[in-house]
N, C-alpha and C positions, 0 to 999 in steps of 0.2 A: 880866708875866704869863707864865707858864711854859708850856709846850703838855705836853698828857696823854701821859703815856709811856703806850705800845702793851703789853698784859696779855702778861707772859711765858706762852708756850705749854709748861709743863713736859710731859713726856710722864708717862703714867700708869704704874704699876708694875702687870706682869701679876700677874694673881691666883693667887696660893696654888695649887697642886696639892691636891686634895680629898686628905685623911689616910684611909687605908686600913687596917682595923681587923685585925689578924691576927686577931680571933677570930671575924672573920665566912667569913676564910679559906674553902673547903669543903676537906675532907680530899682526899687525892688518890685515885685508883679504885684498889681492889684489883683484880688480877690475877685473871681466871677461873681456875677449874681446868681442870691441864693436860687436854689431849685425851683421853690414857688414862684419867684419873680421871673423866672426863665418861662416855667409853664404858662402864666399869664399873660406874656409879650407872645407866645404861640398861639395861644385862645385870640387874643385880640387879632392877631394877622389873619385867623382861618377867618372871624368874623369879617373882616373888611374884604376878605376872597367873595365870601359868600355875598356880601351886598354888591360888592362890582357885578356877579353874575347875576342876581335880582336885576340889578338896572339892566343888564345886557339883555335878559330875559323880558323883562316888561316894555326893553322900545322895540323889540322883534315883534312882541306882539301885537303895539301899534302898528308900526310900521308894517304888518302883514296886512292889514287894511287901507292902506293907504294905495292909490292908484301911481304911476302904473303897476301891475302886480307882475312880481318876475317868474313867469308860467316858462319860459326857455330857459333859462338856468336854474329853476326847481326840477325840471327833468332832466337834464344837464347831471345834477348831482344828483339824483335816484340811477341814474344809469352805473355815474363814478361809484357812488357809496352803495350800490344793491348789487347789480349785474355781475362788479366785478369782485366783487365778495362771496359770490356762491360760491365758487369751489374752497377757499377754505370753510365755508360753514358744512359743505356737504364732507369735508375728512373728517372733520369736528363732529358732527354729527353721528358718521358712520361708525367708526372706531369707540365712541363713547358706548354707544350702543352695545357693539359687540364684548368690550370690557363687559360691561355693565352683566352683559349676557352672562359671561364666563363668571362670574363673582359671586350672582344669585343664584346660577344652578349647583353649583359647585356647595354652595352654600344650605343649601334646600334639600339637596341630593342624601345632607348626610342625618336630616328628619322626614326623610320619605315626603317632602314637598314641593315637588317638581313642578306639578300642575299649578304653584302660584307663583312661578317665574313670571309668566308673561302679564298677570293683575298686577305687581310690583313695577314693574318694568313699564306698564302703562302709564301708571299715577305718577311714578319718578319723572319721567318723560315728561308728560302733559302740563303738571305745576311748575316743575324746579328746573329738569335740564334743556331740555331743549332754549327756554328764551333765556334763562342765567346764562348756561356755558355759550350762545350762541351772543348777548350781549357782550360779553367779557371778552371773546374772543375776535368777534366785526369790531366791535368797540374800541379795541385796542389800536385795530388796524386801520379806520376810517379818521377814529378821534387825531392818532398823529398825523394823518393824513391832511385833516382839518390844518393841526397847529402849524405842520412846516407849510405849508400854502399860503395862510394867511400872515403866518410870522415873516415869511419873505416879503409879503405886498407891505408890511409894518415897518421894515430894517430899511428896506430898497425907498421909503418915503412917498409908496403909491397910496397908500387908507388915507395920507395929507393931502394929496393930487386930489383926490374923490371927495375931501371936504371942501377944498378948495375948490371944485368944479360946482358947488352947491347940491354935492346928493350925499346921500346919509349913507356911513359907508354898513351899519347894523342892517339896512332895509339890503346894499347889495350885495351883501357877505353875509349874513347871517341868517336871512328870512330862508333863502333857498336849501341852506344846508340844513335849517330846521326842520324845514319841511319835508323834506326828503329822508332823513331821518328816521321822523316818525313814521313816514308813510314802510320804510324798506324795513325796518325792522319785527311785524307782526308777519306780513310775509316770507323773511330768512327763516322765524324761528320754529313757523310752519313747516316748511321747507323740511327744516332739521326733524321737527318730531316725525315727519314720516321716513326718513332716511333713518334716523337712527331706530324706530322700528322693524325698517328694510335690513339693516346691520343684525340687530339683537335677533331678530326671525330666522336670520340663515346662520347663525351660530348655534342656538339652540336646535335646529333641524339636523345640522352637519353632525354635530358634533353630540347634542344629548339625545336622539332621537326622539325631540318631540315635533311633531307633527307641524307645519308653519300654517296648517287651518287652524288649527288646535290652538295654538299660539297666538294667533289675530285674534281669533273667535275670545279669550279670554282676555289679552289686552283692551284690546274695545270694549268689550262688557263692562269690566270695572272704568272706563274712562267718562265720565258723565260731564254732559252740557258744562257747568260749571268746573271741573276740572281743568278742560281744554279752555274757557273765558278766564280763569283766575291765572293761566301762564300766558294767553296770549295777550289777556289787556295789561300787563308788565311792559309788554314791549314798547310800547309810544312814549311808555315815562322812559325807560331804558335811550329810547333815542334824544330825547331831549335833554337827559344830562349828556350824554355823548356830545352832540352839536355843541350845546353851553359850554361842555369843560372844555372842546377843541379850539372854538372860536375867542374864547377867552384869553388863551395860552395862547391862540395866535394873534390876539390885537394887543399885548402888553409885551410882545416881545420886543425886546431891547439888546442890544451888543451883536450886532451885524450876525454872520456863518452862525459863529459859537453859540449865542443866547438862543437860535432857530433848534441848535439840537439838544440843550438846557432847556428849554420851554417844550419841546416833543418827549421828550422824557418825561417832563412830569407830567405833560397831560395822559398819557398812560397811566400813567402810577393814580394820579386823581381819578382818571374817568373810571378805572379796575375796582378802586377803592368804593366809589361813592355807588358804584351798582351790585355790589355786596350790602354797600348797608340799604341799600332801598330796597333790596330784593328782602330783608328782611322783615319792614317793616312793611312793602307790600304784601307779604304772607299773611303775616298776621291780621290785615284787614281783611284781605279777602278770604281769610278762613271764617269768619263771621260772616260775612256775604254769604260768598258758596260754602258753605260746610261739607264736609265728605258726609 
């Protein structure tokens, strides 16, 4: 009888490599365009922004003459866009001040120059902050206010109802808010320069023991005719990119909810943007004008 031979142990052969299909290959990524040709396709889109709001801008201003003239919805939105904007211009205003306060005396205090807190604090006020921080900050608040109002009458298909009815929807959306605009914003940023004097006066009084006669008496002195006209005439251009960039970003909105808070978004970001650079280049004119 024979004994049972032990099962050879073959080793197994490893398995096949999975065949890989070229045609499921994915193509390789094309190469962005270069930096310059990216920069150039941006140039060209801001240009094509800026002429939509030319035209926006120059049938408002036909259409501001043209009968009937909308006098109940241009007060309509002076109420919306002025009334209801003072209290944030008046924290805006008051707080900045008294910063402002704390920063120069503290500052002044350590050249024994106390006594030109309140000449600083004039001139600052008068040119620069009150109608800048007072546009940038209504402006924020009015311009989106603009975009989501009219971006909904755009999504919901009423601006096409209002063409459709034969009136121009620039003379009923756009005239009123223009208008209103210019008119509320030389008024805020008054407003503001005497509140944030009212602010900076009772800081320096409280707190540095200067005097708040003392302190008007030398703010006013340095603030001359042309100081207070070179910050407040800023204001009506300030309104009017405000109105254009709002109404703009509300008549090109597209993509129903989403594009209304896509399009309110960037009109802030535009309307913040474009009254920095104007605020610059109205300085510089009008320091030829008014010179200090």
């Amino acid at each position: 009888m024979t004994a049972p031979q032990p099962p050879h142990d073959r080793p197994s052969a490893p398995p096949a490599p999975p065949r890989i299909s070229l045609s499921h290959v994915p193509p390789p990524a094309k190469p962005g365009p270069p930096l310059l040709a990216q920069l150039g396709g941006e140039f060209l889109a801001l240009l094509d922004h800026l002429g939509r709001v030319g035209s926006i801008f120059a049938g408002a201003l036909r259409a501001m003459w043209v009968r009937p003239f909308e006098v109940g919805a241009t007060i309509y939105q002076m109420e919306s866009l002025g009334v209801a904007s003072v209290g944030i211009a008046s924290v805006t205003a008051i707080f900045i001040g008294m910063v402002m306060a704390v920063q120069f005396a503290f500052g002044l205090q350590k050249f024994g120059g106390m006594e030109y807190t309140g000449r600083i604090i004039g001139l600052s006020f008068s040119r620069e902050l009150a109608p800048t921080l007072t546009a940038v900050i209504v402006g924020g608040r009015i311009g989106s206010g603009m975009t989501a109002e009219v971006g909904s009458m755009a999504v919901t298909e009423q601006i096409d109802a209002i063409r459709a009815l034969g009136a121009d929807p620039i003379k009923k959306l756009v005239v009123p808010r223009l208008l209103a605009a210019i008119v509320v914003m030389p008024v805020l940023a008054a407003f503001a320069l005497v509140l944030g004097f009212s602010g900076a006066m009772f800081v320096v009084s409280s707190q540095f023991n200067i005097p708040a006669g003392f302190f008007l008496h030398t703010a006013l002195g340095s603030v001359g005719m042309g100081d207070f006209a070179s910050g407040i005439a800023k204001c009506p251009i300030f309104g009017i990119i405000i109105a254009l960039v709002g109404c703009y970003f509300g008549l090109t909105t597209t993509g129903g909810t989403e594009g209304v808070g896509r399009a309110t978004t960037r009109s802030v970001v535009a309307i913040s943007i474009s009254i920095l650079i104007a605020d610059f280049w109205l300085t510089k004119l009008f320091m030829t004008i008014w010179p200090q």
